[in-house]
C-alpha positions in Angstrom: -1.7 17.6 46.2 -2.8 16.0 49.3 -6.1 16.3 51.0 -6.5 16.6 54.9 -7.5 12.7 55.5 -4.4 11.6 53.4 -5.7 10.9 50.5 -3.6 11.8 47.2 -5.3 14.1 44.3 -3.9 14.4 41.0 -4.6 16.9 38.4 -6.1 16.0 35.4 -4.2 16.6 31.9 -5.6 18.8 29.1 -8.3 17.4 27.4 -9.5 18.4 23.8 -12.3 17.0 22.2 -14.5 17.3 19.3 -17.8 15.1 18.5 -19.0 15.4 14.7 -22.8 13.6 14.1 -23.6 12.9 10.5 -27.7 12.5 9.3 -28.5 11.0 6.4 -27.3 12.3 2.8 -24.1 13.3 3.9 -21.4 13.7 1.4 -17.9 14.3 2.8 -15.4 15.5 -0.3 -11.3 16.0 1.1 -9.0 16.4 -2.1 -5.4 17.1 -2.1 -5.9 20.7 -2.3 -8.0 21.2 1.1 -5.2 18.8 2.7 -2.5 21.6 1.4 -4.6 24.1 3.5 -5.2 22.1 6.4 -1.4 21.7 6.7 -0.8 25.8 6.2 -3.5 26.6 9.5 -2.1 23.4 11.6 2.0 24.9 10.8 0.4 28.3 11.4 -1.1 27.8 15.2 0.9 25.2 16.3 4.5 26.3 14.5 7.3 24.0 14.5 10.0 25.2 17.3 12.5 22.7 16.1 13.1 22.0 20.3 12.9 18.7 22.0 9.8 18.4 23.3 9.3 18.6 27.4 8.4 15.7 29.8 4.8 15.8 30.6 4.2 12.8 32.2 0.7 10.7 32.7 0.1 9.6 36.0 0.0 5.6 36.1 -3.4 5.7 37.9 -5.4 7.9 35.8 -7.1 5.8 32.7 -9.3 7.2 31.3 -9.1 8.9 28.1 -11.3 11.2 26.4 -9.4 13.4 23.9 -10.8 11.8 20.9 -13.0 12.5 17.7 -15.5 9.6 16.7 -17.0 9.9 13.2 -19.9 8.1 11.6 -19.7 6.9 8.6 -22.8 5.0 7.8 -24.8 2.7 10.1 -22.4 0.6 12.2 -19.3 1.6 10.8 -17.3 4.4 13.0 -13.6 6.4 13.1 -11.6 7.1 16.0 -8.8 9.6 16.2 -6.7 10.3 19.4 -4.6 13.4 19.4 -2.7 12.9 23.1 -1.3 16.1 24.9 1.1 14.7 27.0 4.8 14.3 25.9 6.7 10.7 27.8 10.1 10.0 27.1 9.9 8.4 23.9 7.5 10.7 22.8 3.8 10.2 22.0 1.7 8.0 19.8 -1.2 9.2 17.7 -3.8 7.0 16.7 -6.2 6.2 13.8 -8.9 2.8 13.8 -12.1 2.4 12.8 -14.0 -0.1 11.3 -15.8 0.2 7.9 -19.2 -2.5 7.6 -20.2 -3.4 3.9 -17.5 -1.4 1.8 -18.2 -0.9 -1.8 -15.1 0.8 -3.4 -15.2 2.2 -7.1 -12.5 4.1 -9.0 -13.1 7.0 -11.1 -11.6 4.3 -14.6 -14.2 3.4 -17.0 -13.5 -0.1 -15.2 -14.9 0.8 -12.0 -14.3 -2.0 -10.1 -12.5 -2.1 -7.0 -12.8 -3.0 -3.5 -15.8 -5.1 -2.0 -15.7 -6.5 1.7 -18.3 -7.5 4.4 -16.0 -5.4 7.0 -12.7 -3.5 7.3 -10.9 -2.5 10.3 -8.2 -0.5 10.2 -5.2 1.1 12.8 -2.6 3.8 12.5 -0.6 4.5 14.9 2.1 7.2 14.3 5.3 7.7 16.9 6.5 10.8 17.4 10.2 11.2 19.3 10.5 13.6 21.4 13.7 15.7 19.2 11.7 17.4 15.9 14.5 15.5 13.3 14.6 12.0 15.0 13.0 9.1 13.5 9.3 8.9 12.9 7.5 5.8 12.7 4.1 4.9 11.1 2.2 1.5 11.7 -0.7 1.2 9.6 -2.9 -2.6 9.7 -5.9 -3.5 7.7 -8.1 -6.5 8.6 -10.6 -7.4 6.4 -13.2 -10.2 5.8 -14.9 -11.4 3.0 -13.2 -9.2 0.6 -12.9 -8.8 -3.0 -10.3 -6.8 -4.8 -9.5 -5.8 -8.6 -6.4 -5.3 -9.7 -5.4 -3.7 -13.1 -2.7 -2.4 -15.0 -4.0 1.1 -15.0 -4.5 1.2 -11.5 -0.2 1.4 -10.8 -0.7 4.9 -12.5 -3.9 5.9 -10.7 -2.6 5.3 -7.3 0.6 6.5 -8.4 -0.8 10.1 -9.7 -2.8 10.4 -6.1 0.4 9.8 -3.9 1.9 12.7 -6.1 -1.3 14.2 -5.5 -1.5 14.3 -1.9 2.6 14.4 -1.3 4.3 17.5 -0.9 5.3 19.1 -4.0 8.5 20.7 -1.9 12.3 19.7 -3.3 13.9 17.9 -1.0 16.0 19.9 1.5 18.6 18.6 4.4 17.7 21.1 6.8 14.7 20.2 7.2 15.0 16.4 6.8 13.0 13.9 9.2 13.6 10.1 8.7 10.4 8.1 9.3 9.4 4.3 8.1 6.1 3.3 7.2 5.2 -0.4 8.4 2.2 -2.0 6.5 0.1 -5.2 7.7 -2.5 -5.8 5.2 -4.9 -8.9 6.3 -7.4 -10.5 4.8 -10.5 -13.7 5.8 -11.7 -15.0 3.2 -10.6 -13.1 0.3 -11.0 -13.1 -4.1 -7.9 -11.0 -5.9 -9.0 -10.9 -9.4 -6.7 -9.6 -12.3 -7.3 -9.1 -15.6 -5.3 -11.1 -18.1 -5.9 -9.7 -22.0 -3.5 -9.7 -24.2 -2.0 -6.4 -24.4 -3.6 -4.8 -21.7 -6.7 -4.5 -23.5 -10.0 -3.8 -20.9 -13.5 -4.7 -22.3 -15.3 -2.0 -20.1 -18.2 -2.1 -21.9 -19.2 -5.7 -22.2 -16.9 -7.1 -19.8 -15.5 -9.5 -21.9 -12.5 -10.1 -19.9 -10.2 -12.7 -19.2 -9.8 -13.0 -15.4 -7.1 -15.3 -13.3 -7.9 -14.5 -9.5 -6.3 -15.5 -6.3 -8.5 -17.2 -4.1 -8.7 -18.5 0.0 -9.2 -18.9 3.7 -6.1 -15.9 4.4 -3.9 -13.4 2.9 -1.3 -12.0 4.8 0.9 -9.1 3.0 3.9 -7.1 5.3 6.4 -4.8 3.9 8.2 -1.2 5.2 8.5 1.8 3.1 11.6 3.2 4.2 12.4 6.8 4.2 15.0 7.2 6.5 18.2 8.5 4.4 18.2 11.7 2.6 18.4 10.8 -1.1 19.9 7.5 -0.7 21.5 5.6 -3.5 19.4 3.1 -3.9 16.7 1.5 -1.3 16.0 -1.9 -0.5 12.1 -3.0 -0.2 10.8 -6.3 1.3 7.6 -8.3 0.8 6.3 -11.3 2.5 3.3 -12.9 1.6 1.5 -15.6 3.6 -1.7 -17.4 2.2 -3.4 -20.4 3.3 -5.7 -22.9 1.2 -4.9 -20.3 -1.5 -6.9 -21.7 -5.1 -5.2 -20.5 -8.5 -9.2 -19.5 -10.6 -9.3 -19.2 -14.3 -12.2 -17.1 -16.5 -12.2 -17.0 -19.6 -15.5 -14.7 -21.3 -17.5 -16.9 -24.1 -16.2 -15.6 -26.8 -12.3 -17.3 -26.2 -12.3 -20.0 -28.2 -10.9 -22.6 -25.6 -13.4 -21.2 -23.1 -16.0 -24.4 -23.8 -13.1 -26.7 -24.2 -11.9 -25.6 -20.3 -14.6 -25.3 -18.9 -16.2 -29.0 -20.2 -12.8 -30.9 -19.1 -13.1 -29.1 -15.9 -16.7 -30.1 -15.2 -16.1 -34.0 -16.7 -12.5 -35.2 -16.0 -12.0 -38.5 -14.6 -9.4 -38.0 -12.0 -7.5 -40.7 -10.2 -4.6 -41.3 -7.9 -1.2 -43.5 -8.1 -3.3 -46.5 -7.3 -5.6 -45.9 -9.8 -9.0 -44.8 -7.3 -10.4 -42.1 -8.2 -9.6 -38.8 -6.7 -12.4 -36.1 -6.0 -12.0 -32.9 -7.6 -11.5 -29.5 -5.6 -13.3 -28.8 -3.1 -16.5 -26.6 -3.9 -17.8 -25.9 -0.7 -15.5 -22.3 -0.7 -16.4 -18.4 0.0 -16.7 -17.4 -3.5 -18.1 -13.6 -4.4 -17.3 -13.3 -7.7 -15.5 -16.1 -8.3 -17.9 -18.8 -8.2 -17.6 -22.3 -10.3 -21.6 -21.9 -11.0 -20.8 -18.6 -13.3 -17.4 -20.2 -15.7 -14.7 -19.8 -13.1 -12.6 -23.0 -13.0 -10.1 -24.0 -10.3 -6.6 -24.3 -11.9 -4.6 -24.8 -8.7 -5.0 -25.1 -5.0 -2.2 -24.7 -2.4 -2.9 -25.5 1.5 0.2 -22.9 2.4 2.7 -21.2 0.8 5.0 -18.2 1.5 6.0 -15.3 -1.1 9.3 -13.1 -0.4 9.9 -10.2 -2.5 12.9 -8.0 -2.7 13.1 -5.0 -4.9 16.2 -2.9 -5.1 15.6 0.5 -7.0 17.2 3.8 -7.7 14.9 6.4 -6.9 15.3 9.5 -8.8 13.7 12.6 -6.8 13.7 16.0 -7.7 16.1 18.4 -6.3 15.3 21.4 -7.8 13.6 23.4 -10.6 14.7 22.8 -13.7 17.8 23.0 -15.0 18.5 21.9 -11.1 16.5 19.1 -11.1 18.8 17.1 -14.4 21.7 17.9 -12.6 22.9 15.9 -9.7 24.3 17.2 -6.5 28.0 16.1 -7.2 27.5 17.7 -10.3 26.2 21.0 -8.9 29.6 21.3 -6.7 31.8 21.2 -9.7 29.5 23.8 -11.3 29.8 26.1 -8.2 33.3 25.3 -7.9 34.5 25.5 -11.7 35.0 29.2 -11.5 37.4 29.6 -8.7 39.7 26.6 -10.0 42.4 26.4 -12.9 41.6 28.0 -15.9 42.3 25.1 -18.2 39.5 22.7 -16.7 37.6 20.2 -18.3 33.8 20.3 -19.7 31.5 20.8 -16.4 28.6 18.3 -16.4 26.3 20.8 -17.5 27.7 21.2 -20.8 27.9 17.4 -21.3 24.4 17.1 -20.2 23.4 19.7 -22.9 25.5 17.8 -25.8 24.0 14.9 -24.9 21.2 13.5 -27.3 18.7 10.6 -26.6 20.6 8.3 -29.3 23.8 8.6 -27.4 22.6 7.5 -24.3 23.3 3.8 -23.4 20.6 2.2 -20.9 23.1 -0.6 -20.1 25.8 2.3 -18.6 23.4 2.4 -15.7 23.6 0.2 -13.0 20.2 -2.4 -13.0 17.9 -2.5 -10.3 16.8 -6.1 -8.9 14.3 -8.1 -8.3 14.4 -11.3 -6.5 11.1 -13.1 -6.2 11.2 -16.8 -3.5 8.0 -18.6 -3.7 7.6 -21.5 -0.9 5.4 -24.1 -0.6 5.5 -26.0 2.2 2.9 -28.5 1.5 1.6 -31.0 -1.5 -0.5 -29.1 -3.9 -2.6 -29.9 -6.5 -3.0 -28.7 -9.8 -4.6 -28.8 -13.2 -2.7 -27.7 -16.0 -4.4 -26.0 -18.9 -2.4 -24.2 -22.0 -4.5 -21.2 -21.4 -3.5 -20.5 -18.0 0.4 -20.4 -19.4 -1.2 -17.5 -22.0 -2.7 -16.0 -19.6 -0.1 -15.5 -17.4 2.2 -14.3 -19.8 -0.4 -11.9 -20.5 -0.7 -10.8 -16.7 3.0 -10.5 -16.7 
């Protein structure tokens, strides 16, 4: 619209916004099950039309926007969620950050431990196209500082048993298919990865009288994609790059190992020298250290200015298709099962009836093709390290 002296007015979009304040004592509780029924009401009012969506274009001048929720969390820390209402031609972008101040995670395992960190920022942004069935893609980044993490066996079930938790429970169903990728940056300043290395996956949770190695340094730098972009592929290809700087390889061992005096003496009284016989200083102590500190037993194993770690896994997921009997039964499989009756009598045995005379001591693992893992550990500059037999042990045990 244009006004009388010339001057150009444009309408402003739609704007929806809600402002949620938090006092003191608040406890916020959202389990899988309240997630279920948030996704019922949102498919309820705003249904899926399974139409490309219609141009609504932003005007290049207009800036400002003000269709977002801001949550506090606890003093300092804050979360930001922007829902926009306008559709360009690629679509539209919602987005997630925040940042967390002095987080203290804890699991519900007897071994509590978790997640420490002076500050954690974090950014999703999720890109809708424009067609309903066109590829989705999700970029999630985590910065943190001064952050200590613990890593256990038990935890690859626990975080396992809440992704099932919180996934849809839904067979998988071509009509209904949307590819989409999930791009992860995990950062870290300053950071402590501690793992526990019993024998046997044993956990003192009661005395803590654990064996610890722990990944220590000035930056940690984890990328990967979860791709989801084929409907039950064959198999599917994950990458990993790691990038660490000044990274130093820690060893604990709890007092009553018996080579924990022996370490922890040689450590403290070594005489170190170079090729031309002067002495050489030992690592350097003036280090970030949490939980890992040289004053409480930790000794300093190895130390690595930069190095780079590519993993490629290559897997055979297995999803379900149906309810059982379905679900054992593979879709090639089902089409000789539907197709069986209307062929020649004399046929052969349908997969279902080999399935059924099948017992676990006839199966052979090795008829199945193997999955791979290829593991390429860089480092690009001299390193320096202190060998002790109880790090080999222990990382046998942390295998």
């Amino acid at each position: 619209m244009r006004l009388p002296n010339g001057d150009e007015v444009t309408a402003p979009t739609p704007v929806w916004g809600l402002d949620i304040q938090c006092e003191k004592g608040t406890n916020l509780s959202y389990v899988p099950w309240a997630d279920r029924q948030r996704e019922q009401l949102f498919l309820f009012f705003f249904p899926q039309d399974y139409q490309t969506m219609k141009l609504i274009m932003r005007d290049g001048k207009q800036e400002n926007q003000t269709n977002a929720v801001h949550m506090n969390v606890q003093r300092g820390s804050y979360f930001e969620m922007t829902l926009p209402w306008t559709v360009s031609d690629d679509g539209y972008v919602t987005k997630i950050n925040g940042q967390f101040l002095h987080v203290d995670a804890s699991s519900s395992l007897n071994y509590r431990n978790l997640l420490e960190a002076e500050t954690l920022d974090y950014r999703v942004n999720v890109h809708y196209p424009r067609v309903w069935n066109h590829h989705q893609t999700w970029d999630l980044e985590f910065n943190g500082c001064k952050a200590t993490y613990h890593f256990l066996y038990a935890h690859k079930e626990f975080f396992q048993d809440m992704i099932e938790d919180w996934s849809s429970r839904v067979p998988p169903d071509l009509l209904h298919f949307v590819p989409y990728s999930w791009n992860f940056i995990i950062r870290m300043q300053e950071f402590e990865l501690i793992t526990l290395a019993n024998g046997y996956n044993w956990v003192d949770c009661e005395h803590q009288a654990n064996a610890h190695i722990a990944f220590c340094g000035e930056l940690f730098d984890l990328r990967f994609t979860l791709p989801f972009t084929d409907f039950l592929p064959e198999t599917v290809l994950l990458k990993f790059i790691i990038v660490g700087e000044n990274v130093d390889l820690s060893l604990f061992l709890p007092p009553t190992n018996t080579s924990s005096n022996i370490i922890t003496a040689l450590s403290r009284n070594a005489r170190l020298i170079e090729k031309e016989d002067r002495p050489k200083h030992s690592f350097s102590s003036e280090k970030w250290r949490k939980f890992c500190k040289l004053s409480s037993g930790w000794v300093d194993c190895w130390h690595v200015p930069e190095l780079q770690l590519s993993i490629s896994y290559t897997y055979h997921p297995v999803p379900p298709v149906g309810p059982s009997p379905q679900a054992n039964v593979s879709t090639p499989e089902k089409e000789e099962l539907l197709l069986s009756p209307i062929r020649a009598p004399h046929r052969k045995k349908s997969p279902m009836e080999i399935i059924k005379n099948l017992t676990p001591e006839q199966f052979d693992p090795t008829s199945v093709t193997a999955e791979c893992i290829n593991v390429d550990l860089r480092i690009t500059k001299p390193s320096e390290i202190k060998l002790y037999g109880s790090v080999l042990r222990m990382f046998i045990n942390l295998k």
